[in-house]
C-alpha positions in Angstrom: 222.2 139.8 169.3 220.3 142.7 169.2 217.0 143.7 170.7 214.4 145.9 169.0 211.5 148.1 169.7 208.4 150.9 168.9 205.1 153.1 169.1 201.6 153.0 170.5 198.9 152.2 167.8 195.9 152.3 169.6 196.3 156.3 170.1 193.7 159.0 168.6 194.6 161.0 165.7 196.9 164.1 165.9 200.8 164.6 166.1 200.4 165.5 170.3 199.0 162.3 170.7 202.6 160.6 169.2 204.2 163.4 171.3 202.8 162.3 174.2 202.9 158.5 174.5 203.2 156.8 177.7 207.4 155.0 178.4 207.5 150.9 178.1 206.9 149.1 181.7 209.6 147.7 183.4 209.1 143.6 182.5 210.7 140.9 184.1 214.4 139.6 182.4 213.8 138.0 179.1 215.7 135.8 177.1 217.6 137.7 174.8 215.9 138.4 171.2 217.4 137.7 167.7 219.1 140.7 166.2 217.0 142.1 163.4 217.8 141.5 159.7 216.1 142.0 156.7 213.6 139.0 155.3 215.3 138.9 152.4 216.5 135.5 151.1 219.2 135.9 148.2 219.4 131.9 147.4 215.7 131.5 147.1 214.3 135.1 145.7 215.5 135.3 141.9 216.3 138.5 140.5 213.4 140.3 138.0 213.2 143.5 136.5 211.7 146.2 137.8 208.0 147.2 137.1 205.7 149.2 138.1 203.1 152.3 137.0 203.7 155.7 135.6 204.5 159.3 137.3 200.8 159.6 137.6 200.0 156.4 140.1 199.7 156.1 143.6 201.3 153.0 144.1 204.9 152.5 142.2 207.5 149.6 142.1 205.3 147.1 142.2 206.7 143.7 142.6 204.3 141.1 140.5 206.2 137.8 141.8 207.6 135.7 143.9 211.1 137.3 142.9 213.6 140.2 144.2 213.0 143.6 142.7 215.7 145.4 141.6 216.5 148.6 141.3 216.5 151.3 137.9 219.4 152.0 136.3 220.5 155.1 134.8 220.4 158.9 135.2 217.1 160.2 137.3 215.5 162.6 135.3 214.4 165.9 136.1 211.0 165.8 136.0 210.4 162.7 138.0 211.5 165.0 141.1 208.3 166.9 140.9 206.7 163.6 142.5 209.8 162.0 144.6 208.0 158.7 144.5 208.5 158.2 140.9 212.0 157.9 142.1 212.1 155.7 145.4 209.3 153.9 143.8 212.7 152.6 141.5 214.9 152.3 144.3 214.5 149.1 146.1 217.4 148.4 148.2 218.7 145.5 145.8 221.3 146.6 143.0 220.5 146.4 139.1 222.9 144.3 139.0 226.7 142.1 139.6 227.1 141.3 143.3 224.3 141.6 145.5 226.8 143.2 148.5 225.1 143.9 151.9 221.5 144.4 149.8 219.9 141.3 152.2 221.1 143.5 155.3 220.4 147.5 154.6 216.5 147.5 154.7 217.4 150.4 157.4 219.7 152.6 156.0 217.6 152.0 152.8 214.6 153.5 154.4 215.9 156.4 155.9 217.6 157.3 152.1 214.4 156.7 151.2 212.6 159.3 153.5 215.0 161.9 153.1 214.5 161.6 149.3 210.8 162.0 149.4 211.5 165.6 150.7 213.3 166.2 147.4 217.1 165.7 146.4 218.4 168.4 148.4 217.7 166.7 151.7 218.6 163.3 150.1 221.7 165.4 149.6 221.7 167.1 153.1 221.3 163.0 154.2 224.4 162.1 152.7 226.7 164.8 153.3 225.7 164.9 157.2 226.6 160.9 157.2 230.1 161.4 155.3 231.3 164.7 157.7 230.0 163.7 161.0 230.4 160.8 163.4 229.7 158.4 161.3 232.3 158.4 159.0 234.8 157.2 160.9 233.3 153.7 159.6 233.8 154.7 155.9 237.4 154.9 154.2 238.1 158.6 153.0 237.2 157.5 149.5 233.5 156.3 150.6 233.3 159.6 152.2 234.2 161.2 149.5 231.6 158.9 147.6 229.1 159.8 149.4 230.0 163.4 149.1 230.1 163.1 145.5 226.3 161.5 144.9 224.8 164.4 146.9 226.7 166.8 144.3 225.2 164.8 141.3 221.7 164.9 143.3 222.3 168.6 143.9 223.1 169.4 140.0 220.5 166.8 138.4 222.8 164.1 136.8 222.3 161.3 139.8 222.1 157.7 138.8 220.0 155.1 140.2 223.5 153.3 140.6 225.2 155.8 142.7 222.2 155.6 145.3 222.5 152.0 145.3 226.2 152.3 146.3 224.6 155.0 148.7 222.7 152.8 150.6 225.5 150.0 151.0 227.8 152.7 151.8 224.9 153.9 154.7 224.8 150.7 156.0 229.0 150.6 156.8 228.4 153.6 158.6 225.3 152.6 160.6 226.5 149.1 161.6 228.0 150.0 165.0 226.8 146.8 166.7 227.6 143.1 165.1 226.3 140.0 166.3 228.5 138.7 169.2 227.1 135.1 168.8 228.1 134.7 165.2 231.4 136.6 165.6 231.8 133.8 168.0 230.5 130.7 166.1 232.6 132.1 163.2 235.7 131.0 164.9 234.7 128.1 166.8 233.8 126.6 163.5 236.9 127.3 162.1 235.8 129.9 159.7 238.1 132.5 161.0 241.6 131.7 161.6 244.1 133.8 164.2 245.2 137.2 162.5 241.8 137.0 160.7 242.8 134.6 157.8 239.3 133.1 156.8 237.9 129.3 155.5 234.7 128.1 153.7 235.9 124.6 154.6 233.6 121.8 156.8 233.6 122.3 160.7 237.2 120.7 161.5 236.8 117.8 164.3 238.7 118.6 166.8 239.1 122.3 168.7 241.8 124.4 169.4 241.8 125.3 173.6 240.2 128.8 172.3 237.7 127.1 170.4 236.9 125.1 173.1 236.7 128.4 176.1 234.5 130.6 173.0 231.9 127.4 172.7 231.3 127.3 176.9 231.2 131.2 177.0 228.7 131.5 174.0 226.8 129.1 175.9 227.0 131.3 178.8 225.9 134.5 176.5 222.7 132.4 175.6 221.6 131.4 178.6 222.1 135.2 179.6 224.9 134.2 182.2 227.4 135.4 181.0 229.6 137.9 183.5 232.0 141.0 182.7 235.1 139.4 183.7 234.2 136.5 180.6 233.3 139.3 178.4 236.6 140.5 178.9 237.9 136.9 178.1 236.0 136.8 175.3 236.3 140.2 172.9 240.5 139.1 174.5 240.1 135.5 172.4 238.0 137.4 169.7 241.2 140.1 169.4 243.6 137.1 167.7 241.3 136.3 165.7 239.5 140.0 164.4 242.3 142.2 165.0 243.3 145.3 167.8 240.2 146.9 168.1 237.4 144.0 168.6 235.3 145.4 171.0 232.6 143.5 173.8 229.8 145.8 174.8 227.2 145.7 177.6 224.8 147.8 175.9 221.2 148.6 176.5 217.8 147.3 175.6 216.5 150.0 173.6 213.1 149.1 175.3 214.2 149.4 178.4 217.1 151.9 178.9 218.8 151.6 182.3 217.4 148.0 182.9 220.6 145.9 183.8 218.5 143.1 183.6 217.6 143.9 180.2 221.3 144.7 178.9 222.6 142.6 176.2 226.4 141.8 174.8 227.2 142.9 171.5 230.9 143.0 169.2 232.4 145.7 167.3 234.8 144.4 165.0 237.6 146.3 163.0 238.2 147.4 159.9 237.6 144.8 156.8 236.2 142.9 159.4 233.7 145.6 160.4 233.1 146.0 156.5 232.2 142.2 156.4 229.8 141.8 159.0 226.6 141.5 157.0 223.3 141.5 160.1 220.8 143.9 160.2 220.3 147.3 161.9 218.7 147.4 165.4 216.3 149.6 166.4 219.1 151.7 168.2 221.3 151.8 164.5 218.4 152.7 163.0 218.0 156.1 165.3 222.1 156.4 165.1 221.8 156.5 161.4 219.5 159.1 161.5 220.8 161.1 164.0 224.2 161.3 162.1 222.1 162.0 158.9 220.5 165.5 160.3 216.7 163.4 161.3 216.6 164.7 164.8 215.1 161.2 165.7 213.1 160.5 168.5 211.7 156.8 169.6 207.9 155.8 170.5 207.2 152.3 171.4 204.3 150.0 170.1 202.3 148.6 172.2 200.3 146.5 169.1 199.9 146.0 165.4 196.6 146.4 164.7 195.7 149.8 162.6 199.5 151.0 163.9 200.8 152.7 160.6 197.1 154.8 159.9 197.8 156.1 163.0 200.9 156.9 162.4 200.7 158.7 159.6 197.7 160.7 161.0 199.6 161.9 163.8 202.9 163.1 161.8 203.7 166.3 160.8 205.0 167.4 157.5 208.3 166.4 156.5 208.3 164.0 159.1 209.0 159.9 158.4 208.4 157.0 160.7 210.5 153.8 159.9 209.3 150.6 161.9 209.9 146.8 161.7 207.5 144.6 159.9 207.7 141.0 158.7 208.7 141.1 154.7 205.3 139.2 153.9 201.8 138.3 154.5 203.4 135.4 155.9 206.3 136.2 157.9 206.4 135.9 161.7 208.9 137.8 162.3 209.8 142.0 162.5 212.4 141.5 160.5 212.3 144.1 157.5 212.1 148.0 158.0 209.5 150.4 155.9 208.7 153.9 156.2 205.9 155.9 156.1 206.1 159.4 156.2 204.7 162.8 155.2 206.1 165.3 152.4 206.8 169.0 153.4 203.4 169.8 151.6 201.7 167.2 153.9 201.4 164.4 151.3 201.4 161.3 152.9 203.8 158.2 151.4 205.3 154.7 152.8 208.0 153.1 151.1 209.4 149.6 151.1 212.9 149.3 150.2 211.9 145.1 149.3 208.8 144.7 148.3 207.2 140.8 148.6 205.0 139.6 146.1 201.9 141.8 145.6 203.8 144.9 147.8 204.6 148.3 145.9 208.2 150.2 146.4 206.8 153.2 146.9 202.7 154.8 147.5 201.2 158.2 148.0 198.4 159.4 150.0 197.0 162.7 150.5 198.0 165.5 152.2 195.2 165.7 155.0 194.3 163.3 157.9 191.8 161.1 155.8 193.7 158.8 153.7 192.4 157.7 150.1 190.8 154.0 150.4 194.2 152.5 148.8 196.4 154.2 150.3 195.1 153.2 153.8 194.6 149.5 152.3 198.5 149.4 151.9 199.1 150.8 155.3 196.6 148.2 156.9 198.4 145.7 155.5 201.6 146.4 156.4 200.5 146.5 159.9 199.2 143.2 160.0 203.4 142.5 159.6 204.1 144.2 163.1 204.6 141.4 165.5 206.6 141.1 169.1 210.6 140.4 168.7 211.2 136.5 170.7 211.7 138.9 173.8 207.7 140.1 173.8 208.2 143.5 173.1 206.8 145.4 170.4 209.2 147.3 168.0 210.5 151.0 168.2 209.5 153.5 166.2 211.8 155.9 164.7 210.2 159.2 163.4 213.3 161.8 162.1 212.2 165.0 160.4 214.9 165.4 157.4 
């Protein structure tokens, strides 16, 4: 699974002071951490409509329950663009309606959108075109490039729905996903789930094993314990192949937190086609920064070092038109960094966070002001959010990624 991780917190106000942050320390090996996903929970989070206050408010989308907030429907109008808010603060990352696709896994690409639209829709536009003509459509079909092509028209020309940037961000999150979750690509076929030539079950964990079955349980026992050598990783994405497809693909790849640490380096799976298009876990700290780089963001990656007053900071220190998405937990009560938000600043300085899933009590979207002191609500929401940022199971402290759309 993937590792993730962030930016100093405890830094003075000012955007040299994020400039200027000190690398990670080398640590001893860790067990490996969960990959990140989002916190939301589509069994036990029931739908409600979406609520919230009027153009003039600071704080928008505000979810009242213990429920999932969806998003608007319907064309944007015009003049909510004068004040981008009153537009992501109706675009959480959960559809209207019908099937709820990969909404419990795109908190990230939903962020970024996100950002880039609270610099207006031509850079939500820019955003989407760079992601359907660059690297990262090769993950899309040519008609979800063309897709995407077509919403930044409609956000170009004024006649976007909320629905076609819902598709947006599902269609985001195929392109980003360029690391799947080796363990449950695994688990998948030992429990019989995924059948050779990629034919899948639902059915109860048969009793007995095929001889592949049997070799993927010892090796994913060996990828836990962080054992596991090159010459089974080329046994394993071989086993994976009849099952996935020609083009499965076992990776050494980094830890984001510590780049060029072989003791740090973690196994992940890239899987083809439909398959690819299936695999539903959340972004990594590195997708998130790939996403962004494809998107035109010119990212670049701090590291935290605690939570504390982290996002205040933040903000302080970034310039205009410059975002910061990190990893919180989803809620007051989480443990876990699970669930990306953004906070950001507008080209005219005005400061904003948004969260793409709002918990109980959290709004979609809130504005600040436009110099370093931050209105007493505003800086509330940001406290609080901070008080989510917690260490991944490996001890490190989530990346930050700050893009400039």
């Amino acid at each position: 699974m993937k590792i993730s991780n962030l930016v100093n917190s405890v830094v003075q106000a000012g955007r040299s002071v994020l400039a200027s942050l000190p690398p990670i320390a080398a640590q001893q090996p860790a067990p490996l951490s969960q990959r990140s996903v989002d916190s939301f929970q589509a069994a036990s989070r029931a739908p409600v409509s979406l609520h919230g206050g009027t153009h003039e408010t600071s704080g928008l989308g505000l979810n009242g329950s213990s429920g999932t907030l969806r998003t608007a429907t319907g064309r944007i109008r015009a003049e909510d663009w004068s004040n981008p808010a009153a537009v992501v603060g109706r675009l959480t990352q959960n559809p209207a309606g019908g099937s709820l696709d990969n909404s419990a896994a795109r908190c990230g690409p939903s962020s970024l959108l996100g950002a880039a639209l609270m610099q207006g829709p031509e850079r939500g536009a820019r955003f989407l075109d760079s992601v359907a003509t660059g690297s990262a459509s090769s993950r899309l079909t040519a008609g979800e490039r063309r897709e995407l092509q077509s919403t930044a028209t409609h956000l170009r020309n004024g006649t976007c729905t909320y629905e076609e940037l819902s598709r947006a961000q599902s269609l985001l999150y195929r392109a980003g996903n360029t690391q799947s979750d080796l363990r449950r690509a695994m688990a998948d076929v030992i429990d019989g789930h995924v059948h050779p030539g990629g034919r899948r079950t639902s059915g109860p964990v048969p009793d007995t094993m095929t001889p592949d079955q049997e070799r993927l349980f010892e090796l994913r026992t060996h990828l836990t314990n962080g054992t596991m050598t090159a010459a089974e990783a080329t046994e394993t994405q071989a086993i994976l192949t009849r099952y996935y497809g020609e083009g499965t693909r076992v990776s050494l790849v980094d830890d984001p937190s510590h780049p060029g640490d072989d003791s740090r380096r973690m196994y992940t799976v890239t899987l083809p086609g439909r398959e690819g298009a299936r695999e539903l876990s959340g972004f990594s700290d590195t997708e998130i920064s790939g996403l962004a780089a494809a998107g035109g963001g010119a990212p670049r990656q701090v590291a935290l070092t605690s939570g504390a007053d982290s996002l205040s900071t933040m903000v302080r220190g970034l310039a205009p038109g410059e975002s910061a998405t990190v990893r919180v937990a989803g809620t007051d009560a989480g443990t876990s960094a699970d669930h990306f938000v953004t906070v950001g600043r507008r080209a005219d300085g005005t400061a904003f966070l948004y969260n793409s899933d709002p918990g109980s009590g959290d709004y979609t979207a809130y504005t600040g002001a436009s110099g370093p002191t931050q209105p007493a609500d505003f800086d509330a929401q940001l406290r609080r959010l901070s008080g989510r940022i917690h260490r991944d199971s490996d001890g490190d402290m989530p990346l930050v990624t700050v893009s400039h759309f």
